[in-house]
C-alpha angles and dihedrals in degrees: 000000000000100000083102093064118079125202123213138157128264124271124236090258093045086060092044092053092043094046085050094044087054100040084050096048084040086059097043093055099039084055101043117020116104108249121222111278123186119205109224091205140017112218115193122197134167086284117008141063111207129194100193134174084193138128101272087239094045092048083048084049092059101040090061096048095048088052085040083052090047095047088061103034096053090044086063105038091031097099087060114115094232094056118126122199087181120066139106127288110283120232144232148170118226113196121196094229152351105277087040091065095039095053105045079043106045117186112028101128116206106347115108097206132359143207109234102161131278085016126073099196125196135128129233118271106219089154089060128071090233100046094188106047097105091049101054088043090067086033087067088051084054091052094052090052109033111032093015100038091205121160098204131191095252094256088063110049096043095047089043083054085048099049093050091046107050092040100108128238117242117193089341103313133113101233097196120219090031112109134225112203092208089073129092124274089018089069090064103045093115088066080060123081088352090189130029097260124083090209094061090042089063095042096042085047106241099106110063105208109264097227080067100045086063109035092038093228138108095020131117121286107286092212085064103042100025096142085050088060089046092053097052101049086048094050093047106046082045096054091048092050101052105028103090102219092060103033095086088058085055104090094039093051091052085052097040086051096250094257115157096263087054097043089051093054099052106029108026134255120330105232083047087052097043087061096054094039087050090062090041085062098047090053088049093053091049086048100053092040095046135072102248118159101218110044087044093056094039107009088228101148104238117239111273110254106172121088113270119271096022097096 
């Protein structure tokens, strides 16, 4: 039945083309295929299960501010119908450094720690003055996904990680809503609404429209401006969450998805709210360059007191 079938060796083209097709799948996985990697330590807490390489104190560092994280998070999501109070540990991997993590995890561009499930992965950021920004960043992904069980506009969910990860902890508390400038993107405000007028924002390029902030279209490319973008999910979700006349629309518009219909019906529309998000900005920016007292000893923002438009 095989004598159909003729057998022949390859030609000289046939082996160029297989000894490129290996040496391109050899570099792909040598670029992007996760290396072994062996915890030195498993840290269980209430809620989480932790594989850490970690200084003992640095990996019990991060288990108290990720159940911090979940204490608040669930007292203010708790109330969502797809909730769920019962469910496994959640897990994370906790690296003792940043080439650590970037070697075990190749590839990954820009992005200091990342959420995969079941595992919430970051290293621990001795070089920084808040060590555990970037993981409770992704642990508020984990959260979304894994307790919530929200399914957010992108906007959204990475300005929702953002609020909860650069909030600061006081006594050892997460207060949500205040802001700690060592953390990322706060660290980069001054590349957002350079000048005092949203028109020349738009033009000059550090304002994104905000129609395109929402929807994700007909913005710059994000692989270029990828802090802008940032900036702007943080800054808005912000916004939302601390400017009373909006805060009650917050919840509705997690569980709705956060699209721009549904942005538009709960918030308002979108130019009208781009305005008002723009000076809140603005304010922002004067607070954290500025020596208020308040704001230094708490990080609670201050209420806006100039005229609109005049920041």
């Amino acid at each position: 039945m095989f004598s159909r079938f003729r057998t022949r060796p390859f030609t000289s083209r046939e082996k160029r083309l297989i000894v490129l097709l290996l040496v391109a799948v050899g570099l792909a996985a040598w670029k992007y295929v996760p290396r072994p990697w062996h915890p030195s330590a498993k840290v269980e807490t209430a809620r989480y299960v932790i594989l850490s390489t970690a200084a003992p104190a640095q990996t019990e560092e991060i288990a108290r501010v990720v159940e911090a994280l979940y204490g608040v998070y669930s007292n203010r999501f708790g109330a969502l119908p797809t909730f769920r109070c019962q469910h496994a540990k959640l897990q994370m991997k906790l690296y003792k450094d940043r080439r650590e993590f970037r070697r075990v995890n190749p590839g990954l561009g820009w992005a200091e720690a990342f959420y995969r499930k079941p595992y919430c992965q970051a290293y621990y950021s001795s070089q920084e003055i808040n060590s555990h920004h970037w993981m409770l960043h992704e642990a508020t992904h984990q959260l979304n996904a894994e307790v919530a069980h929200v399914t957010m506009a992108q906007w959204l969910e990475e300005g929702l990680a953002e609020y909860f990860s650069t909030s600061r902890f006081l006594k050892g508390q997460l207060v949500l809503g205040t802001i700690d400038p060592n953390t990322y993107p706060v660290w980069r405000i001054d590349d957002l609404a350079t000048t005092p007028d949203l028109t020349a924002n738009l033009h000059n390029g550090s304002v994104i429209p905000l129609r395109a902030i929402v929807t994700g279209h007909g913005g710059p490319s994000m692989n270029r401006h990828f802090n802008l973008y940032y900036l702007h999910w943080w800054s808005l979700t912000h916004f939302l969450f601390q400017t009373e006349r909006h805060r009650p629309a917050v919840t509705a518009l997690l569980e709705q998805g956060g699209g721009l219909e549904t942005f538009e019906k709960r918030i308002g529309p979108v130019d009208t709210v781009q305005a008002e998000w723009h000076d809140y900005v603005r304010h922002l920016k004067v607070v954290l360059a500025g020596h208020d007292p308040q704001f230094l000893r708490t990080g609670q923002v201050p209420p806006m007191t100039n005229a609109p438009g005049r920041r």
